[in-house]
N, C-alpha and C positions, 0 to 999 in steps of 0.2 A: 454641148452641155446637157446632163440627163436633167429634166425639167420636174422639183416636188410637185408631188400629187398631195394638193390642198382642199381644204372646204372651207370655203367662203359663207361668210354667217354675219349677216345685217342685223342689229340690236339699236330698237331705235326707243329709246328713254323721251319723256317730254320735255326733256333739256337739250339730252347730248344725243347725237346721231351718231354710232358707232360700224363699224365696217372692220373685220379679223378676217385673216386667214388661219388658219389649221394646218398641222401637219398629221402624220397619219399618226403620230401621239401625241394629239392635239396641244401641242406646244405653237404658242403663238407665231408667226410668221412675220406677221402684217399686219399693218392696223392704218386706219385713217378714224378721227373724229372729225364730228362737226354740229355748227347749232343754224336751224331755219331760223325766219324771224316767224311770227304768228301774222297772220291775216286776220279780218274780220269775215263772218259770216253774213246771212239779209239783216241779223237783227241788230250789225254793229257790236257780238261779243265776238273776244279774241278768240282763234282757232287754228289748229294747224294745217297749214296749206298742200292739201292734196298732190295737185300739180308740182311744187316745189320738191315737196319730200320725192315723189317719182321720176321725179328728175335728176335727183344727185341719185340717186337708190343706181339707176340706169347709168347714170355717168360714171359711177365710184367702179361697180361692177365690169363696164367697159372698161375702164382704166386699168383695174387690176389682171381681166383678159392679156392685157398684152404685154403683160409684165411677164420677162423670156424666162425668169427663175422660175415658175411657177404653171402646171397645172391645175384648173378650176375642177372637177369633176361632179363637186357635191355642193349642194346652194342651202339655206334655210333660214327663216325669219324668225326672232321676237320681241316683242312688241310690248308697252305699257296695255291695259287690261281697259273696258267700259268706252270702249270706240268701237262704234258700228260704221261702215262703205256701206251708202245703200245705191244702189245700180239700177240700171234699166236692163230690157233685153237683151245688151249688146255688152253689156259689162260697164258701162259708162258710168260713173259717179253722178248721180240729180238734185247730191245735198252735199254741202262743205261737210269737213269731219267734224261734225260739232263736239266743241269742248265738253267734258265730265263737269268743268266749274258754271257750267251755264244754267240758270235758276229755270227750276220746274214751276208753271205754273201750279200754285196750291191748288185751287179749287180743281183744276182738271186732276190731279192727284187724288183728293179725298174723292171726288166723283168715280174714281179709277178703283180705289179700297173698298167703296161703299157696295161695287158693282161684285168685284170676288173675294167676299169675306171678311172686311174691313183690314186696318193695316195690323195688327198686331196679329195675325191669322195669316194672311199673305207673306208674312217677313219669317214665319216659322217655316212656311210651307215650302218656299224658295234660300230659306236657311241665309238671309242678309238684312241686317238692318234696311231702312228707309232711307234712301242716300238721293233721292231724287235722279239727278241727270247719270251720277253715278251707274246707278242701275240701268245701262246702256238699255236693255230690252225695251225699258219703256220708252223708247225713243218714238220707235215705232205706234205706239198708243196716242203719243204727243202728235204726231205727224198725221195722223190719220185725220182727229178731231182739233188742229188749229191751222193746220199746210195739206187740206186734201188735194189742192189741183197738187202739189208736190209729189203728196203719198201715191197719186194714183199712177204716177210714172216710175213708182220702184216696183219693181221685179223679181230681188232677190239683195238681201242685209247680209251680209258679211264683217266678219269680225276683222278690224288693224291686218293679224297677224294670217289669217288666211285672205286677204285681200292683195297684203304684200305677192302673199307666194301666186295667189292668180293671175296678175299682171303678167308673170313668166309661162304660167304653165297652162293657161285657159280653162283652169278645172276651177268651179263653184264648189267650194267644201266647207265644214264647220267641224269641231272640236271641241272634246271635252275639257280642258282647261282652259279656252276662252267663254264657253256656255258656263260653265261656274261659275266664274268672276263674278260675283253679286251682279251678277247682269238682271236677275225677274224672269228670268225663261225657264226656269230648272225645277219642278217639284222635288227634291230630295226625295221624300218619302213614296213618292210612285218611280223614281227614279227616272221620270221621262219629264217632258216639256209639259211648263205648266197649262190648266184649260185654258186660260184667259189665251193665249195666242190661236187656239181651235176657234174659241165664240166669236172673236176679232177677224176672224179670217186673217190672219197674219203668216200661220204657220207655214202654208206654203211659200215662203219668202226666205225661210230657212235651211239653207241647202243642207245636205246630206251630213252625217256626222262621220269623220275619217279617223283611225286611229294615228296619233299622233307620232309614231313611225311609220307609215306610210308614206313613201316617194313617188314622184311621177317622172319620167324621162323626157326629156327635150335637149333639143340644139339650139345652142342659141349665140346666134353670132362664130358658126360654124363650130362652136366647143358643143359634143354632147357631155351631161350633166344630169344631175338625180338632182331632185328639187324637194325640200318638206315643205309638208302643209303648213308650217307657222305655228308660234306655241305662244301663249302666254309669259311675260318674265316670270312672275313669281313662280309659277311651275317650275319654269328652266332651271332656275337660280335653285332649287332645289335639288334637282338631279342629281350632279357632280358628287353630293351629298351622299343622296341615297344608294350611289353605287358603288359608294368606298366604304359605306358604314355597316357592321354587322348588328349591333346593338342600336335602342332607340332612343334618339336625340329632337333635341328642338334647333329651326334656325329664326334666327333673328335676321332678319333682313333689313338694312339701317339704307335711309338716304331721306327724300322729303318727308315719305311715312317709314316708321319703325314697325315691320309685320313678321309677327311671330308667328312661327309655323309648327305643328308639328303631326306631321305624315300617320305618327301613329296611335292620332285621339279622331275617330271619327264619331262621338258622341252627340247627341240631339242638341241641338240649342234651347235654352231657357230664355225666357221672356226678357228677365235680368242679363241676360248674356247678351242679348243682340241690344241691348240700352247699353252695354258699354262697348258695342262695335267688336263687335267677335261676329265672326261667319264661315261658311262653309265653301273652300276653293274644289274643285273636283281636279284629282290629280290627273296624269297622262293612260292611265289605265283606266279612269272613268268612278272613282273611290271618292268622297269625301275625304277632304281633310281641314280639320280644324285648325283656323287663324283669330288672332285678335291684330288690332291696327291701333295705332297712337301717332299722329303728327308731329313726332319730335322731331323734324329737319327743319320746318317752314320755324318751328317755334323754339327751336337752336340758334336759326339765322335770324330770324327779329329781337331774342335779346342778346346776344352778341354784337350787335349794332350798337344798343342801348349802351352794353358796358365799354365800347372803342370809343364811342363818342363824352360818353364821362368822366374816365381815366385819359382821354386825350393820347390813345394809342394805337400804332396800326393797324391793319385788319392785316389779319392771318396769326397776329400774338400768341393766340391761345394754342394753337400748330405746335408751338414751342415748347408747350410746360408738359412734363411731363408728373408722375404722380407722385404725391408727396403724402406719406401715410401720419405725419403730425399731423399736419393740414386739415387733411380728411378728420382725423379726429377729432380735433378742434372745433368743425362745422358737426360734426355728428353732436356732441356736447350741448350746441344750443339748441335750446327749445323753444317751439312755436316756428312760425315757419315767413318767408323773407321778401319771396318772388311772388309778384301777381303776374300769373300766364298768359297770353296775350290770345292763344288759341284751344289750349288743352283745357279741358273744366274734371279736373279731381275729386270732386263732390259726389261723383255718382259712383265711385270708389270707395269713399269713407276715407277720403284724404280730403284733408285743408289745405285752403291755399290764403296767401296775405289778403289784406283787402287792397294792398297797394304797396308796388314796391320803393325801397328809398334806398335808392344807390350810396347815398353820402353816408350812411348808416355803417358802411366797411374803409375799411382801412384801404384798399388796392383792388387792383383788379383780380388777383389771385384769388383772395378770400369771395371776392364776390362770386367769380366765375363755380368755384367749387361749391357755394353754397347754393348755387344755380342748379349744376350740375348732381348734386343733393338730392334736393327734391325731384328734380325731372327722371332719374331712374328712380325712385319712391314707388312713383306712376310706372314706368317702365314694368318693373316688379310686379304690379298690380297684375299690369293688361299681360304679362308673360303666364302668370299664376289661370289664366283665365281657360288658358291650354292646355296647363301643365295637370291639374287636376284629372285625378283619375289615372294619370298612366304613367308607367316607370321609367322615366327618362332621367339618365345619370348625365347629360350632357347637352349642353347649349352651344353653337354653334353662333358668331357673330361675325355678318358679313356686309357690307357696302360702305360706305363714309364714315361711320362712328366707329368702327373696326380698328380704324387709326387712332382713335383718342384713349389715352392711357386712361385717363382720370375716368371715362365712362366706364371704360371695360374694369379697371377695378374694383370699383364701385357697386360693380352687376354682383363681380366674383365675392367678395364682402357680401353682400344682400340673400343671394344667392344658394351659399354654402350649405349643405355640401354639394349640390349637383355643383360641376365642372363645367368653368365660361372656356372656353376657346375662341382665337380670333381665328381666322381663315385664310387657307391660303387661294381659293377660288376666286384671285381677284375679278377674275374674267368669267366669272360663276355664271351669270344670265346669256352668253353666248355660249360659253362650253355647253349646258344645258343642249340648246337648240342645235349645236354639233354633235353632240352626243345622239339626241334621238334620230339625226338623219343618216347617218353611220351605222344605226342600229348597236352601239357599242356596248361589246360583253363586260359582264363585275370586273374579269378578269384584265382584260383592256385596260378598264378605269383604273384597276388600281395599279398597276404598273404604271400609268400616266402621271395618278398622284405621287 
């Protein structure tokens, strides 16, 4: 039996661990999911466990070697964004992966802003809000001056997604769409790494910067193989996009956060901008590109809970309904507004929100869910507009979890008008991405694949 020539592509989300094969038009093959459980760290916050994840990473991969349908030839990572590996000489990990949700000490903070240029000067300069742990870079500033015997045994920080690909291929690399990521290392405007890692002595710690198709060759487990350096999702999940589209669109990328992209606003951030969490991703070619972000998954999933347990109805109900344009109209009609947010604050928008919500206030779960779903793209709208300005984009792209929900995507499309909502057919957008760049794959490829 002639064996397909596949590429094997690990997409590990902070949920689901995912595992695709490709074929050479990259239509899915093979797939495995799966969820680690989290560890704690020294300080007792939850984290994901190093060892574990490299562990199934290495077992999935073995497994799929020996599957007779199938040649491996092409390998490549990507990974959720603001995780740093930081290693010793030898490659060794000396710190747990610490969580993004894990609280920055304030005062080591402001003592960090006060030192280069205070924080509203530092968040222009590196083009990202102040996100604390988020901004992985400062990991490293944290670790110096509260964990020096620690600090003094890294060697060399590595991003998730070029760490993954190290494991295999023994090369120490870095990348521009994981240096973006609101990580604090990236001056925008001089276009290089910001001083504060020079005055720190950190920078050396920073491996080498590789472009993001760049392969390396090894054998491994007697298969030789082409191996990428690892990309960032949001980047990934982009791609697919960019090399079916002629004209200039936005993507909406939905799951815990809703991050609006679009490829073709590289415009400066305003002070106002990065207060309502707009920042600057650096694409695969090393370009700015402007994003805004909104937590509407975590704050989808806490009050859907609210309205199951109300109405005294399943979880998964809302799965069911699909859009009903009386409905919709009916909630448009009321005035004043219903839902208090649990996580999102619309105020720095110039949206209201209740002071408190009163579920007994609807007739059913329908009307509620709708009048929920109302306001929360109101917001949506907001943080999209935040992109959209300034540049001619006839067309929105909507892709991960909310992609499925009618009444959302309606509701954008309504909102909207006239730019053009689209849902997507890139279910597997954040791996194709990272297959795509290790393939090196031409416009022309892609779009015969689409």
């Amino acid at each position: 039996m002639q064996k397909v020539s596949v590429t094997a592509i690990f997409d590990i989300g902070k949920t689901n661990k995912k595992f695709f094969l490709f074929d050479e038009e990259f239509n899915e093959v093979y797939k495995v999911y799966h969820r680690l459980d989290y560890v704690q760290d020294e300080d007792g916050d939850p984290c994901e466990s190093l060892d574990e994840l490299t562990r199934w990473i290495k077992k999935t991969l073995d497994e799929a070697l020996a599957l007779p349908q199938f040649l491996i030839q092409k390998l490549n990572f990507t990974t959720y964004g603001a995780s740093l590996v930081h290693v010793n000489k030898d490659g060794e990990p000396v710190t747990p992966l610490y969580n993004y949700t894990k609280e920055y000490p304030e005062a080591l903070l402001e003592e960090f802003y006060a030192k280069y240029g205070g924080r509203e000067q530092f968040c222009k300069e590196t083009s990202s809000p102040a996100l604390g742990m988020i901004n992985s870079g400062l990991q490293l500033y944290w670790l110096k001056y509260t964990k020096p015997e620690i600090f003094k045994k890294i060697a060399f920080s590595l991003h998730l997604p070029q760490y993954l690909s190290f494991i295999f291929t023994g090369k120490m690399v870095s990348d521009y769409t994981s240096i973006g990521c609101h990580t604090g290392l990236w001056d925008f405007k001089e276009k290089a790494y910001h001083r504060w890692l020079k005055e720190e002595e950190i920078l050396h710690m920073l491996p080498v910067v590789k472009d993001t198709t760049e392969t390396f060759s090894i054998t491994y487990r007697k298969q030789a193989m082409s191996v990428g350096t690892g990309v960032h999702d949001s980047s990934a999940a982009l791609l697919p996009y960019l090399k079916t589209n002629r004209e200039p669109f936005v993507l909406l990328s939905t799951g815990t956060w809703a991050i609006s992209i679009n490829p073709f606003n590289s415009s400066p951030l305003a002070s106002k901008e990065l207060e309502l969490d707009s920042l600057h991703f650096i694409g695969i070619n090393g370009s700015p590109i402007k994003i805004s972000r909104l937590f509407i998954g975590e704050e989808h999933k806490v009050q859907i809970e609210k309205l199951y347990n109300h109405f005294n109805l399943e979880k998964g109900y809302y799965k069911e309904l699909k859009f009903d344009a009386g409905l919709y109209q009916n909630t448009n009609q009321y005035r004043g507004k219903r839902f208090k947010f649990e996580y999102l604050k619309p105020e720095p928008y110039g949206i209201q929100q209740a002071e408190k919500t009163d579920l007994s206030s609807f007739a059913d779960f329908d009307e509620a869910y709708y009048c929920f779903l109302h306001e929360l793209t109101d917001l949506q709208v907001a943080s999209l507009n935040l992109i959209l300005e300034g540049s001619s984009v006839s067309k929105i792209y909507i892709d991960g979890g909310f992609n499925a929900n009618d009444m959302f995507v309606e509701m954008l499309r309504d909102k909207l008008a006239p730019i053009k909502v689209e849902t997507c057919d890139f279910a597997l957008g954040t791996a194709l991405g990272a297959a795509i760049l290790v393939n090196k794959a031409t416009e022309d490829l892609m779009m015969t694949a689409s």
